[in-house]
Phi, psi and omega in degrees: 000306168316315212276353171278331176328285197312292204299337167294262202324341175278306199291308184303328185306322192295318180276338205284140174267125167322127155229183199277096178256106165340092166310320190287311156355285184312310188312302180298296164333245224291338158263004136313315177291319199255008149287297189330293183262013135297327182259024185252339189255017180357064166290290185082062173216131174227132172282101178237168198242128168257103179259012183315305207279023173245344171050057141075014161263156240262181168223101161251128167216150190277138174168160152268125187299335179260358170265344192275321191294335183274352181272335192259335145304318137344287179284358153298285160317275189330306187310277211299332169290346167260339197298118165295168182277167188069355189280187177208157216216094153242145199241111197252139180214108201232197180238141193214078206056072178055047184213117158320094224231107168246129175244146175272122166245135159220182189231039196268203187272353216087146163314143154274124219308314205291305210257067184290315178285329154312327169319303154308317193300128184320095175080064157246171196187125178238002194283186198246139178322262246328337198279321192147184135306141166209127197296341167079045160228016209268298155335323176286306175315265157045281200269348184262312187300328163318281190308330177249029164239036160076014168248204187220187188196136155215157195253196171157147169271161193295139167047028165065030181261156186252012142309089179086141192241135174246145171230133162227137175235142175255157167229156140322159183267166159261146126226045159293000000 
């Protein structure tokens, strides 16, 4: 079901017209939703979003507007599905040579070191039974939905530590 999901969402994605959209917007809306049924769920995992490096300017980037919110929901959820209870979850958001640049933090365990690149790749999974069934396509989706508003995406652990998974994605800047 996901991977037919996913083969809709390429195709409509492929026709949809871009406009001109707020990142931070997005960024905010949706991590407002997952405080919310985080502090309903007594996880005790908290998000917060760092705009300081944007010095009160806006993050326009040409996109859809419900694939940019499924890139930001989507790399929550992972984080929040690794995220031990009492942790925190941060989301930094700048400009990075004319690119949007978000980076994801959690303080869950991290990547395994050998397969950082593999994460992305269509139905991999590294996660442990305990988590559940999970089709291993949630990261691919991600990364296909990036790419086809013209960005990247990469993983890597915080400060090269295998403590905590860092995701950073870049977009174009809009500036029209």
């Amino acid at each position: 079901t996901d991977y037919s999901q996913m083969l809709k969402d390429e195709a409509s994605l492929s026709r949809a017209k871009m406009a001109k959209i707020d990142l931070s917007n997005v960024i905010n809306t949706v991590v407002e939703d997952f405080n919310n049924d985080l502090s309903n769920s007594n996880q005790n995992i908290k998000i917060n979003v760092n705009q300081a490096n944007l010095n009160g300017s806006k993050l326009h980037v040409l996109g859809v507007e419900t694939k940019l919110e499924q890139i930001v929901a989507n790399l929550l959820d992972n984080a929040v599905s690794f995220s031990p209870i009492n942790s925190q979850i941060l989301i930094s958001c700048g400009i990075k040579k004319n690119e949007a640049q978000l980076v994801f933090e959690d303080e869950g365990p991290g990547f395994d070191e050998n397969n950082i690149n593999k994460v992305f790749n269509r139905f991999y999974s590294n996660r442990p039974e305990k988590f559940g069934e999970h089709s291993g396509l949630g990261l691919n989706i991600v990364k296909n939905i990036i790419e086809l508003h013209g960005g990247s995406i990469a993983a890597s652990n915080k400060d090269g530590r295998k403590k905590g998974a860092k995701i950073e994605v870049l977009l174009p800047v809009y500036n029209n």
